[in-house]
C-alpha positions in Angstrom: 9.5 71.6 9.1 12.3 71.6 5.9 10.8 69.5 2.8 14.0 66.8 3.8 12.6 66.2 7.3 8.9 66.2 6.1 9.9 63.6 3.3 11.3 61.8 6.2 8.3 61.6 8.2 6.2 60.4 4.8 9.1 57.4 4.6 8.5 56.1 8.0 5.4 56.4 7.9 5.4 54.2 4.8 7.8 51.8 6.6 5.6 51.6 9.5 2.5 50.8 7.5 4.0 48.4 5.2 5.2 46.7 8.1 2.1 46.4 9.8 0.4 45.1 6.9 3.0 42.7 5.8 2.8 41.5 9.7 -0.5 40.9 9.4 -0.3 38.8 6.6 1.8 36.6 8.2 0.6 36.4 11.3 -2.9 35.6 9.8 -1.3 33.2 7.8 0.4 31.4 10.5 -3.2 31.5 11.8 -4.8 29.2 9.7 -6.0 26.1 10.9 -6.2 22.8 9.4 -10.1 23.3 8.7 -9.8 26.6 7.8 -7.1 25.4 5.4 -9.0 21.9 3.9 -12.6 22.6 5.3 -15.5 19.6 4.6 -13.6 17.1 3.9 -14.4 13.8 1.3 -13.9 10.7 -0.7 -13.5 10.5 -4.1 -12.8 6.8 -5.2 -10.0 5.6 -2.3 -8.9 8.9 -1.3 -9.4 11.2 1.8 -9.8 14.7 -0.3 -10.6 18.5 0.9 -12.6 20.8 -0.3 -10.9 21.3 -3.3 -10.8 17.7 -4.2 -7.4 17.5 -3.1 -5.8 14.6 -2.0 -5.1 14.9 1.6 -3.6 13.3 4.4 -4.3 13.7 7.9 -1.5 13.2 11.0 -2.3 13.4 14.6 -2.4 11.5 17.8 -5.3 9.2 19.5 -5.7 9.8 22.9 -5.6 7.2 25.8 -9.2 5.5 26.9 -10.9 8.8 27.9 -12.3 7.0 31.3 -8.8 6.7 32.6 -7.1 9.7 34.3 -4.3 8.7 32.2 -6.2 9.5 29.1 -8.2 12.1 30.1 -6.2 14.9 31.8 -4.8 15.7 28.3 -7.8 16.9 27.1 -7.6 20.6 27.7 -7.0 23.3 25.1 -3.5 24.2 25.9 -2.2 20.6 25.2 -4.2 20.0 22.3 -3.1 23.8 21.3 0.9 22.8 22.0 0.4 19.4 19.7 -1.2 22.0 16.9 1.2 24.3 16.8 4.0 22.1 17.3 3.6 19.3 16.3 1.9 19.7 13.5 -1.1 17.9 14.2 -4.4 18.7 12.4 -6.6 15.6 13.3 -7.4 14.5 17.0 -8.9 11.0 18.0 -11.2 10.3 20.8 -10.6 6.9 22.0 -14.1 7.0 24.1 -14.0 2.8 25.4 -17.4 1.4 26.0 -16.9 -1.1 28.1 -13.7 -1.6 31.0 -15.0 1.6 32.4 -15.9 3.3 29.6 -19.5 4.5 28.5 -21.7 1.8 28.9 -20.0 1.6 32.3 -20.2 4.8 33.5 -22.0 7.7 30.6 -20.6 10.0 32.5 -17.3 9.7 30.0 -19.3 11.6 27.4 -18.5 14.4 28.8 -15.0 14.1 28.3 -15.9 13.5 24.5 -17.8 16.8 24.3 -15.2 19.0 25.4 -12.6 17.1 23.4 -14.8 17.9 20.6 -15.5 21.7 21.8 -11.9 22.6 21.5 -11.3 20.9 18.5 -13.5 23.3 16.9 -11.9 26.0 18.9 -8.8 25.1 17.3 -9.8 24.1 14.2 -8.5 20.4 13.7 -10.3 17.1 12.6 -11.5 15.3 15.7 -12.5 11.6 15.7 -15.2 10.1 17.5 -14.3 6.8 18.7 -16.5 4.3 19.9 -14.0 1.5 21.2 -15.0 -1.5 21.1 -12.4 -4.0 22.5 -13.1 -6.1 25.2 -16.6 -6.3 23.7 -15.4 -7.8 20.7 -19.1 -7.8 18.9 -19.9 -4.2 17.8 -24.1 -5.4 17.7 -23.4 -6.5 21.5 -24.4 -2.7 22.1 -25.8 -1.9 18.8 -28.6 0.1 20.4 -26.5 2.4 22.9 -24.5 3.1 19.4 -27.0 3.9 17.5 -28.5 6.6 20.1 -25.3 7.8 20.5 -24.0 8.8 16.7 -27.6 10.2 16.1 -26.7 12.5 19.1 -23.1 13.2 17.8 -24.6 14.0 14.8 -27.3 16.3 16.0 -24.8 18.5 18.0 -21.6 18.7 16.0 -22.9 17.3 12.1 -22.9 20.9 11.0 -19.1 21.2 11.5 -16.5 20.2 9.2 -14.6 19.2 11.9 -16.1 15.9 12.8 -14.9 12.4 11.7 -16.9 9.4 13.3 -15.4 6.5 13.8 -18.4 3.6 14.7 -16.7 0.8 16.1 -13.2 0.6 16.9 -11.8 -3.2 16.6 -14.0 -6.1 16.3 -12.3 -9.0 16.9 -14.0 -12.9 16.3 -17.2 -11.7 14.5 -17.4 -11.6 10.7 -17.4 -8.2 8.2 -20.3 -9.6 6.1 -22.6 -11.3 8.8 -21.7 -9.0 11.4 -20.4 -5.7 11.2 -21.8 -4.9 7.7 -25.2 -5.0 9.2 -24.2 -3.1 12.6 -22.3 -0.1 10.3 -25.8 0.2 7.9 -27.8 1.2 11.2 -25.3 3.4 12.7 -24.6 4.9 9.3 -28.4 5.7 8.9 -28.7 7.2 12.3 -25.7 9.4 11.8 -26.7 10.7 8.5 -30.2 11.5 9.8 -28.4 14.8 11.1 -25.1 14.9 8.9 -25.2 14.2 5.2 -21.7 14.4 4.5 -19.0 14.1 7.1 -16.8 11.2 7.0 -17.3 7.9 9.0 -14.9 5.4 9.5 -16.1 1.7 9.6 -13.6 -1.1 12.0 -13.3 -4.1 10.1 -12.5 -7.7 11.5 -9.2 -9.1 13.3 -9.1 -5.9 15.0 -9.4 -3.7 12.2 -7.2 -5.4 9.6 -9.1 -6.9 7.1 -9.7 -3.7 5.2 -8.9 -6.3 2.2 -12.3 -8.4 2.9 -14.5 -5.4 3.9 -13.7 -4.3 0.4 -15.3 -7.2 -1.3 -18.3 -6.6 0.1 -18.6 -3.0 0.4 -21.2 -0.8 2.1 -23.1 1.8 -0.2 -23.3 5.6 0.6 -20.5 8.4 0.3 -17.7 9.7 2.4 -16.8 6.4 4.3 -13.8 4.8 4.8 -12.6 1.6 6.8 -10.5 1.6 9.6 -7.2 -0.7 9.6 -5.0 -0.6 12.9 -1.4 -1.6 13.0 1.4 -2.0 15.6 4.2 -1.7 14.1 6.4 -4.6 15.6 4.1 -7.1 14.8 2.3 -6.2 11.8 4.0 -5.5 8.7 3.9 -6.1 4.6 1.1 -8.4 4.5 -1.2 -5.6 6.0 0.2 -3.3 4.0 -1.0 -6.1 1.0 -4.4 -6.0 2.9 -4.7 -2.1 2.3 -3.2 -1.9 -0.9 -5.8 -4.5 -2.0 -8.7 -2.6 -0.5 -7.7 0.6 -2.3 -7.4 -1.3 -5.8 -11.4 -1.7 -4.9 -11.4 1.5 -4.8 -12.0 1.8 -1.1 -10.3 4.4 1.1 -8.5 3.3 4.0 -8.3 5.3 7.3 -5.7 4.0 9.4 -7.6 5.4 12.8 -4.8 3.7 15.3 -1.1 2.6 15.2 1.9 2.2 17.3 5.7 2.1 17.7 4.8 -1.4 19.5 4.2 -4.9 19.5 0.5 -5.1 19.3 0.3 -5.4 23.1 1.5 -1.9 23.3 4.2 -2.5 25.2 7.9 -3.8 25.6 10.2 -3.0 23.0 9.6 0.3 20.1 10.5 -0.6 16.2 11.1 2.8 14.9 13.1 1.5 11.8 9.8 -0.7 10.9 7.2 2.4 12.4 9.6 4.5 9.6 8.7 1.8 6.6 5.2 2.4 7.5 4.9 6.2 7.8 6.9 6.3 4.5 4.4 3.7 2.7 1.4 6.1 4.4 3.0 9.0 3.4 3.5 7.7 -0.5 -0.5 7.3 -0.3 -1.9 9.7 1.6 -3.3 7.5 4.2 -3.9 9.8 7.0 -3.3 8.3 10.8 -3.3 8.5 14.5 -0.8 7.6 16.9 -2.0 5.2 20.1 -1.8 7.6 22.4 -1.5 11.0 24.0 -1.2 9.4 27.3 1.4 8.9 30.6 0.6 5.1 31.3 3.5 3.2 32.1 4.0 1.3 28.5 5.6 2.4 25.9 3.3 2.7 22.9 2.4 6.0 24.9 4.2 9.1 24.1 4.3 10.7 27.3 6.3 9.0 31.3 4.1 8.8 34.0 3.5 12.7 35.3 3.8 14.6 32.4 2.7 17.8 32.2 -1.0 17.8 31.2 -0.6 21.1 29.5 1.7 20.2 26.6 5.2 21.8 26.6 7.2 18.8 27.4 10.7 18.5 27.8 12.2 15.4 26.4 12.7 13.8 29.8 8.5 13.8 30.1 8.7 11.8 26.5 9.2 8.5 26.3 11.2 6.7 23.4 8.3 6.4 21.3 7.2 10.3 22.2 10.4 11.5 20.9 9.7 9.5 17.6 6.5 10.5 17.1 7.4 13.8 17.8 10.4 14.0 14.9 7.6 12.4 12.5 5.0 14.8 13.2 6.9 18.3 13.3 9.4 17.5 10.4 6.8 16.9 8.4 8.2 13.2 8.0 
């Protein structure tokens, strides 16, 4: 071989390996998931933070009640995998109902809430365990099944960063102080029996709302936050006031659940108003989940009826307020 063609060969060669390298790079860069990125996450004074101490916001979905077929078909690693890597999601909520089927009903719904949880490790996004209260307005109605069940949450998964608990989903007609304060200070203790530091999310009255009079009367311990829902055609500046005023207490706010809806969850969307509120989250760093990853026929969910359970939907399987969401989430909105 001539010294030309041998200098050849040693340039390719270089190509090729510089190539490779820089492929990797970027391939394991693309790689990096949301946990990898912000690891155990925490609160310092009214702020969500990482690892670093970095402000950060989570932005993700909630699915449907997990004891509905509706709900619960979407839990499977390729959709939850599609909504990662496309639509940007690094926190997952599961709406696991107590009662109306749920797991006081029927226990058997735990199982959905494991393997929801499994492959949110496997894909390295926050997941959110939600015990919904709703029809049982009264979180201390089944204090007991709630309390066994965080200390056995916290047993299996309290050594990830992954997990978020969130203890009780929307009281409605009982009282922060005389009611819920008490119910959160035993599930609280139970949970950190097994997990020191992962965050918990606390529901506070009028269906999670009244962040502003939780923050009055605050419960002690680190890494919690409280929970304030909003639908976004019929809630609007004055909760906004409500979290703003909870944060000047220097409590951080989680907002756990929202919708494009009335708060029935159906009828008409409000994008224009759902915008004012994503903007004023976004200005914050108030991290959120939309109501819901599911196909029931209303239209707070993103998704018609028969949707592909595995993700990769066209925009005839998304429904008006699926296509919203979906602009929000993968622009980075």
């Amino acid at each position: 071989m001539n010294r030309e063609g041998y200098l050849r060969r040693v340039m390719m060669s270089l190509l090729c390996l510089t190539l490779f390298f820089t492929g990797s790079i970027s391939s394991s860069a693309v790689e990096t998931t949301p946990v990898e990125q912000n690891g155990h996450l925490k609160v310092i004074g009214n702020q969500l933070c990482n690892q670093a101490n970095q402000p950060i916001q989570l932005r993700g979905m909630s699915s449907y009640g997990l004891q509905w077929d509706n709900g619960s078909k979407y839990i499977n690693y390729d959709c939850l995998k599609y909504l990662r890597d496309n639509w940007n999601i690094n926190v997952f909520r599961l709406a696991m109902y107590t009662r109306e089927g749920g797991y006081i009903d029927d226990p058997a719904v735990l199982d959905t809430v494991k393997k929801g949880v499994e492959i949110a490790l496997e894909l390295g996004i926050y997941a959110i365990i939600d015990w919904h209260i709703l029809s049982d307005n009264d979180p201390n109605l089944h204090k007991a099944e709630a309390v066994e069940f965080f200390e056995q949450m916290s047993l299996l998964y309290g050594k990830y960063p992954n997990i978020i608990y969130e203890i009780c989903n929307e009281p409605h007609d009982v009282f922060w102080f005389k009611d819920i304060r008490p119910y959160a200070e035993s599930v609280i203790e139970a949970i950190r029996k097994h997990d020191q530091n992962n965050i918990i999310i606390i529901g506070t009255s009028s269906y999670s709302r009244d962040v502003d009079i939780a923050s009055d009367n605050p419960l002690s311990g680190h890494n919690l936050m409280y929970a304030s829902h909003f639908y976004a055609g019929s809630h609007g500046q004055s909760v906004r006031q409500q979290i703003d005023y909870a944060r000047k207490n220097n409590c951080a706010v989680f907002v756990s659940e929202w919708g494009t809806t009335n708060a029935s969850g159906n009828g008409e969307i409000y994008p224009e108003l759902a915008k004012i509120w994503i903007d004023y989250l976004s200005e914050n760093k108030i991290s959120w989940c939309n109501w819901s990853l599911g196909d029931k026929d209303e239209s707070s969910a993103i998704l018609t009826p028969g949707a592909n359970p595995k993700g990769n939907w066209t925009d005839a399987e998304l429904t008006e307020s699926g296509k919203f969401i979906k602009t929000i989430l993968s622009t980075n909105q």
